[in-house]
Structure formats: C-alpha cells, structure tokens
C-alpha positions as CSV (number, residue, x, y, z in Angstrom):
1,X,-91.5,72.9,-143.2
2,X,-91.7,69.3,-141.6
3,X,-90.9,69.1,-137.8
4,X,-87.4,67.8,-137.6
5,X,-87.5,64.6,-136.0
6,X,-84.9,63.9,-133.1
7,X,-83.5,60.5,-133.0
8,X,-82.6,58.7,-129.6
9,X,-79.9,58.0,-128.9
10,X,-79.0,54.1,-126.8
11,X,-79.0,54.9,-123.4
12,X,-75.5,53.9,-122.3
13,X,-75.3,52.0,-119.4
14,X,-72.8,52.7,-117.1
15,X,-70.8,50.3,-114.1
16,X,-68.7,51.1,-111.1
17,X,-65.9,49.1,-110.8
18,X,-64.1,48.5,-107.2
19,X,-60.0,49.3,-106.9
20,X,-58.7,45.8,-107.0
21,X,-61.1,45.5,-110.7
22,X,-59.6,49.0,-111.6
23,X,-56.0,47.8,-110.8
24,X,-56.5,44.7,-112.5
25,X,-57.9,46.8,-115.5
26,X,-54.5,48.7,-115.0
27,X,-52.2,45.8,-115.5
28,X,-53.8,44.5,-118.5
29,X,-53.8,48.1,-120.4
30,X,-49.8,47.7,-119.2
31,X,-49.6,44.6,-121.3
32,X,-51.2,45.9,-124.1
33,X,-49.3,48.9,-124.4
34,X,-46.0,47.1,-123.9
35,X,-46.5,44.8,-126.9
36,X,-44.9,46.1,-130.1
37,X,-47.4,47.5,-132.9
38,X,-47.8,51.1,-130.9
39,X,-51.3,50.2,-129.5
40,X,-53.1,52.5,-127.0
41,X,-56.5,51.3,-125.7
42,X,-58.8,52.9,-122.9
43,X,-60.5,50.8,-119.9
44,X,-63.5,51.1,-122.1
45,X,-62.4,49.6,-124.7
46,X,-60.6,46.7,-122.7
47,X,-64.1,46.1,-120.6
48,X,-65.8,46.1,-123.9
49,X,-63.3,43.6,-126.2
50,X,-63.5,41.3,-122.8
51,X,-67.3,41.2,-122.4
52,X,-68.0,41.0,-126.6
53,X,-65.5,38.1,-126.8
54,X,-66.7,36.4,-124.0
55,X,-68.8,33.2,-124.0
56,X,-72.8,34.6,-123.7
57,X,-73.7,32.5,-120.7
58,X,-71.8,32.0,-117.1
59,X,-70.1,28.8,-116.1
60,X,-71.7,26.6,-113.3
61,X,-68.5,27.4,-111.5
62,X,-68.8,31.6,-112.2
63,X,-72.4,31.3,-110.6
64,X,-71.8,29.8,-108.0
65,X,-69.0,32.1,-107.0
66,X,-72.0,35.4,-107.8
67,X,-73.9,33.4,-105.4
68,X,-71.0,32.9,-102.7
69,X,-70.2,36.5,-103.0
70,X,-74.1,38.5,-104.0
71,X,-75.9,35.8,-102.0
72,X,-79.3,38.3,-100.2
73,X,-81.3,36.2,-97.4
74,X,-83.6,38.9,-97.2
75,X,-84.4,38.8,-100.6
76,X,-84.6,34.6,-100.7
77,X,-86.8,34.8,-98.0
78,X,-89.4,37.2,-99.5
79,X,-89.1,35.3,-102.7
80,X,-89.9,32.0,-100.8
81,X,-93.1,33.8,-99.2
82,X,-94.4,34.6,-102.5
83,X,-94.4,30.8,-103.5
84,X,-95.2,29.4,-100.5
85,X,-98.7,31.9,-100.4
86,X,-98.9,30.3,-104.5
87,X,-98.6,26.8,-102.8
88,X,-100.6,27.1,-100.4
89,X,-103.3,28.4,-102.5
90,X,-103.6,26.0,-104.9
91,X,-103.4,23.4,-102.4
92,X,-99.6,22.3,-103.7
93,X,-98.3,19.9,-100.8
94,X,-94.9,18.8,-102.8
95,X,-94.0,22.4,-103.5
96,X,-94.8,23.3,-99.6
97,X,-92.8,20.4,-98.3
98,X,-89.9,21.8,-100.5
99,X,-90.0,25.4,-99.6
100,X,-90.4,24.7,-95.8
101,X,-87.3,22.6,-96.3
102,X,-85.2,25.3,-98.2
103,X,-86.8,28.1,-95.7
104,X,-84.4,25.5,-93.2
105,X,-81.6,25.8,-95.4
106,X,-81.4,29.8,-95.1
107,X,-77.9,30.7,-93.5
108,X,-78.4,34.2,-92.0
109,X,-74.9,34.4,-90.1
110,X,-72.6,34.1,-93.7
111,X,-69.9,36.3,-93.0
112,X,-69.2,38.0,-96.2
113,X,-72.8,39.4,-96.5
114,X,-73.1,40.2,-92.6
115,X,-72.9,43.9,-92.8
116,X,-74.9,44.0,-96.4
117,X,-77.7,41.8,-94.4
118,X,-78.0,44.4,-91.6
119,X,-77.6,47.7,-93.6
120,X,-80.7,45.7,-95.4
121,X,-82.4,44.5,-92.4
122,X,-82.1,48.3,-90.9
123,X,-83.8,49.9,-94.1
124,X,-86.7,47.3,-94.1
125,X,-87.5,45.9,-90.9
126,X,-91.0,47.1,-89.2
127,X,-90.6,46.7,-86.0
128,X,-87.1,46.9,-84.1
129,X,-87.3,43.5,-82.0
130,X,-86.3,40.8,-84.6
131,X,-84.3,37.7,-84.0
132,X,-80.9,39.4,-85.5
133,X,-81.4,42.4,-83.0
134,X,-82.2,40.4,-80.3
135,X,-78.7,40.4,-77.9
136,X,-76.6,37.4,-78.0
137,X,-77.7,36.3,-74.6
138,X,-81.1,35.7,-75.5
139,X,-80.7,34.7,-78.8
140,X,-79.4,31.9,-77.0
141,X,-82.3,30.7,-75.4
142,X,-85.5,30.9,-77.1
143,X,-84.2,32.2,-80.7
144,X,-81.0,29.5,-81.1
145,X,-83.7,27.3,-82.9
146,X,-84.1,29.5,-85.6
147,X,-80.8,31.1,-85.6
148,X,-79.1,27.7,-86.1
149,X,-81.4,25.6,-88.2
C-alpha cells in the first residue's frame, strides 16, 4: 500500500476589524439585503468582493492617510540607524547629510500615536531615563532641543 499523501491546505489568514469597520460592514450587508433578487451575503464575503475588486495598489492619498494614522517613530528611527551605520561605512556623505536631516524631521509628540509610542517605548527602552521620561520641567531645559527640533 502507498503512504497516503496529505495535502495542505492555504493557511487562511485572518484580520481583526475595530467596531466603527464592523458597523460600517453592518450597513453595507443592510443594503445588500434590502435590494430585490433575495441576496444574503456574510462579512466575509463582503471583505472579500471589496478587496478582489479593488485596484491592486494604494492611492498616494490612501498612503498617506496609513502613514497619518500607523506612523512608528520608534521604528523610523531604528530604520534610519541601520542606514546611517551603511553610510557611514562606505564613506556616503550625501546619504549622511540626508539622514541627519530627516533624523531632524522626526515628530515624537504626534498625538494620535502618543500612547502607541509609549506602550512601545516601555517594552523596549534599556534604561528608564530617556528624554520622553524625563518630567516636563526639565525637558524644558536641557532636552527642548531635541524634543522640538
């Protein structure tokens, strides 16, 4: 007898969506359902028929707005490290004059990624005196030169 073989099967990949994506998701299944020809269609297949007949790259204007809303210092920073050590090593003035000037253009106080930036900054820092954990009052002296610039 031959072994039987066992096929794989596609992993599925599975997303969490928030409440306000689930409501939305909601409302359109509503206006589905309400059009005449008796159609009955799951989240599933809604998320699926939006994402196969969508166009297969983002808009300037749809990454931009991933950027605005995803946006990790933290991890622009580290990335920025990595090229500035590549830079520096192969002696690669042009690409160090741009780095230091985009290090410059790091905003660490955005708002909307606040809390996500110190959740992150708890989980990786090494020591516990860094410039965002330093209290406002000195921040204001010797650190306001890095904070703001």
């Amino acid at each position: 007898m031959e072994p039987l073989e066992k096929k794989k099967k596609a992993a599925i990949e599975r997303v969490t969506i928030g409440p306000q994506e689930s409501l939305r998701l909601d409302q359109w299944i509503s206006q589905v359902e309400e059009e005449k020809g008796f159609l009955s269609i799951s989240k599933s297949d809604l998320v699926n028929f939006l994402i196969r007949e969508r166009s297969l790259r983002l808009s300037p204007k749809e990454l931009n707005q991933l950027k605005a809303y995803h946006y990790d210092p933290l991890k622009h920073m580290n990335w920025i490290a990595k090229e500035l050590k590549e830079a520096l090593r192969t002696n690669d003035t042009e690409a160090v004059a741009r780095l230091q000037k985009e290090i410059k253009g790091i905003e660490i106080g955005d708002q909307r990624n606040s809390s996500n930036l110190k959740r992150k900054i708890s989980r990786t820092k090494k020591s516990k005196e860094t410039p965002l954990s330093v209290p406002q009052k000195e921040r204001e002296g010797s650190n306001k030169s890095f904070l703001s610039s």
